[in-house]
N, C-alpha and C positions, 0 to 999 in steps of 0.2 A: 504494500500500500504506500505510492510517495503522494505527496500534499505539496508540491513545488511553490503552489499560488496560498498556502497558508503563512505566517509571520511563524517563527518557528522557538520556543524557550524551551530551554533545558532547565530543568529542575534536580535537585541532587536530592538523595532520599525519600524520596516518593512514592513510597510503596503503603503508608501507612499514617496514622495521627495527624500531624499538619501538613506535612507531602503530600498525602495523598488527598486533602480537601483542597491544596493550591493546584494539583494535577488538574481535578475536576473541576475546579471551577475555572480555570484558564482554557480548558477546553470547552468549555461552555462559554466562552467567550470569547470564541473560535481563532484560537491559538491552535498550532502545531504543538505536540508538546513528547519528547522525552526526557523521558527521569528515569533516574538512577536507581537499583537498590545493593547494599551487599550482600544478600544470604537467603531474602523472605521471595524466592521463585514464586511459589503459591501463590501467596499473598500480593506480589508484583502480574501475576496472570488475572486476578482477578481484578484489578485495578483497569488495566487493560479491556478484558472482556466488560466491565462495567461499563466503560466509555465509549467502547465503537459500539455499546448495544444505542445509544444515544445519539451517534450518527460523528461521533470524536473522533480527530486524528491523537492515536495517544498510542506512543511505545513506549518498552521496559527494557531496561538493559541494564543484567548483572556486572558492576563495578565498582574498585574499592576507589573512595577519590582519593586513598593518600599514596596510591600506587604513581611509580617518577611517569609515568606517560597515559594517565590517565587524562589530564586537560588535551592534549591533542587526540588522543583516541574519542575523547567523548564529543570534543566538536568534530572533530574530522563523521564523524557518525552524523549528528545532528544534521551537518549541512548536505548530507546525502537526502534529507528531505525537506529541505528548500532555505529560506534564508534566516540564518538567528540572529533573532533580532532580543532577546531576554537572555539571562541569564539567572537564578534564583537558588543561593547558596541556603538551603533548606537542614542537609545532614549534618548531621551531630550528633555526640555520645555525651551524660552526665559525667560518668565514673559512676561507681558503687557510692550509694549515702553512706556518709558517715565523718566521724571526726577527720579532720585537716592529715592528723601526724597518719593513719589510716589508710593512707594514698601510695600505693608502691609505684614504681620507676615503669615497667610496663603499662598499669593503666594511665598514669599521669600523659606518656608519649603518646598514647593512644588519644587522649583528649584531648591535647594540642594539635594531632598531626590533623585530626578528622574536624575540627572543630576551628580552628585558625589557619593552619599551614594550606589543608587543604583548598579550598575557599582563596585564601590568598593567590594559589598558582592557578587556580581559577578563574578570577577577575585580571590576572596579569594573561591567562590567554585569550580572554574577551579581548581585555582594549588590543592586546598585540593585533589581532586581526582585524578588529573593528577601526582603527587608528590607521590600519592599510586601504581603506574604503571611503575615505571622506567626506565624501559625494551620498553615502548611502540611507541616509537619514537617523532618527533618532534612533538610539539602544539604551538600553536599560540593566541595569543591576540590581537587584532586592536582596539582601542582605536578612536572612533570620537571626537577629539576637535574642536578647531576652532580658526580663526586669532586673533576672539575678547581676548583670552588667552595674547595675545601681544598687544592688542590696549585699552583694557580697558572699550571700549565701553563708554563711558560716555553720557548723557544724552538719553540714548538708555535701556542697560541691562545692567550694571556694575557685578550684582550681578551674571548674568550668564556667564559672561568672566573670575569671578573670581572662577568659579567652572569650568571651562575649562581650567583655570590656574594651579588649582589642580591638573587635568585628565592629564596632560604633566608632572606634575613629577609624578604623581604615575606609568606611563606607565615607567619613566627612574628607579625608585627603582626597581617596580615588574622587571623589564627585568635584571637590574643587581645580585638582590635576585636569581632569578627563573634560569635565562642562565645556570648553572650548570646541570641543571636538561634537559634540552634540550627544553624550554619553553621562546619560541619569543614573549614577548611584545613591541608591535609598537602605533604610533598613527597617524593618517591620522589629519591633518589640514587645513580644508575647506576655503577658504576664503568665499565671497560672492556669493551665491549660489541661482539660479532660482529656489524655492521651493514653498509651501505654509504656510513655517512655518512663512513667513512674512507675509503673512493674518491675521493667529493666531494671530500674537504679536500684530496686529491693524493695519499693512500698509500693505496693497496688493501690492504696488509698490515699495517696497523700491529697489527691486534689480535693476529694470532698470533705478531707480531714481538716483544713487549713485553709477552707474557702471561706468561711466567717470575715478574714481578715479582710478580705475586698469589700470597697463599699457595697457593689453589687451584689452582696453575699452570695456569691456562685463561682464554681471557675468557669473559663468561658472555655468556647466549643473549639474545633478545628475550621469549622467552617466561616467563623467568625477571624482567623489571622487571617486565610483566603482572602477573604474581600477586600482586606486591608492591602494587600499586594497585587489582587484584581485592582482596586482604584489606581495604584502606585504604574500599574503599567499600564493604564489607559488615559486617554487625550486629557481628561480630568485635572491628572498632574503634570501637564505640560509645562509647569513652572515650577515645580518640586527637583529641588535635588541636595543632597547632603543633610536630609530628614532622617533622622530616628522615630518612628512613628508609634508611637504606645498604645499599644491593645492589651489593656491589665484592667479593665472594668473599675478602675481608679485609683490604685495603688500607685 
């Protein structure tokens, strides 16, 4: 199936939680769209079959992004079904909950490489190719960070707050750098979010455990950062760039 005549964004992580509500609703918004997952095939098929039963252009493709030639393999792919024009650094890991000293040398790299390093050689082969095309109109970056960027997360994930820390000003350089060139870098800012990444980290419940704190007393949805990065990559924000956009029901 190629879509030549669709605008085409790559999405990292997309198989599941807020990936896969930015998948679907960028394809319902008729975007081209492939994303990434590492591991969840099943779960990435079903993603898929979900979307073309809806009339979506929407592939899957097993990739790790902190692998050295993963940004040209994944665009080099992308642009085999027409022109990318988004980019939307989504994937990322916690680390296991738990105290700071808690954190060993494996999962800690693992946090950085997937959560900062990766993303970084990512937007570095965005503009490298988009910055070849001058002429080719607006592109866009969305940046998923998160509240913990601003809270620190302490006794939780310190160490993934502090690489979402990062991801808020790389997103305000790259967008002041790149603006010239007609390239939007933005960042969505989730706060607490009904997902399963809080399984992963070791609490299945944390979001409904800890939603009190939000004014909104609820954690919000997946679908709910989606549209935050739908508006971010449509005409809407045609004068948006080097935003960190807070979707945290008021925290």
């Amino acid at each position: 199936m190629s879509t030549p005549t669709h605008p085409v964004v790559i999405v990292t992580g997309g198989s599941r939680g807020i990936g896969r509500s930015i998948v679907e609703r960028l394809g319902h918004d008729g975007f081209a769209v492939l994303f990434t997952h590492s591991a969840s095939d099943e779960d990435a098929a079903q993603v898929e079959k979900d979307c073309r039963a809806r009339g979506h252009h929407v592939w899957g493709v097993r990739l790790d992004v902190t692998e050295d030639d993963a940004p040209q393999r994944l665009f080099d792919l992308a642009e085999t079904h027409g022109v990318v024009t988004a980019l939307v650094n989504n994937a990322g890991v916690t680390g296991t909950l738990g105290p700071f000293t808690g954190l060993g040398d494996d999962e800690l790299r693992r946090v950085v490489d997937v959560n900062l390093t990766a993303p970084i050689r990512l937007c570095r082969e965005a503009v490298g190719r988009w910055t070849r095309e001058p002429s080719a109109g607006r592109r866009d970056i969305v940046n998923i960070s998160s509240r913990a960027a601003r809270t620190g997360s302490p006794n939780e994930y310190v160490a993934y707050a502090a690489t979402k820390a990062a991801i808020d000003i790389l997103t305000k350089g790259l967008a002041q750098e790149f603006g010239p060139a007609g390239i939007h870098v933005n960042a969505v800012s989730p706060g607490l979010t009904d997902t399963t990444i809080h399984a992963r980290a070791g609490e299945p419940g944390r979001a409904q455990r800890i939603a009190s704190s939000a004014p909104l007393r609820r954690p919000g949805a997946p679908a709910e950062i989606a549209a935050a990065v739908s508006w971010l990559l449509s005409p809407e924000a045609s004068y948006v760039t080097g935003a960190v956009l807070d979707v945290t029901g008021g925290l």
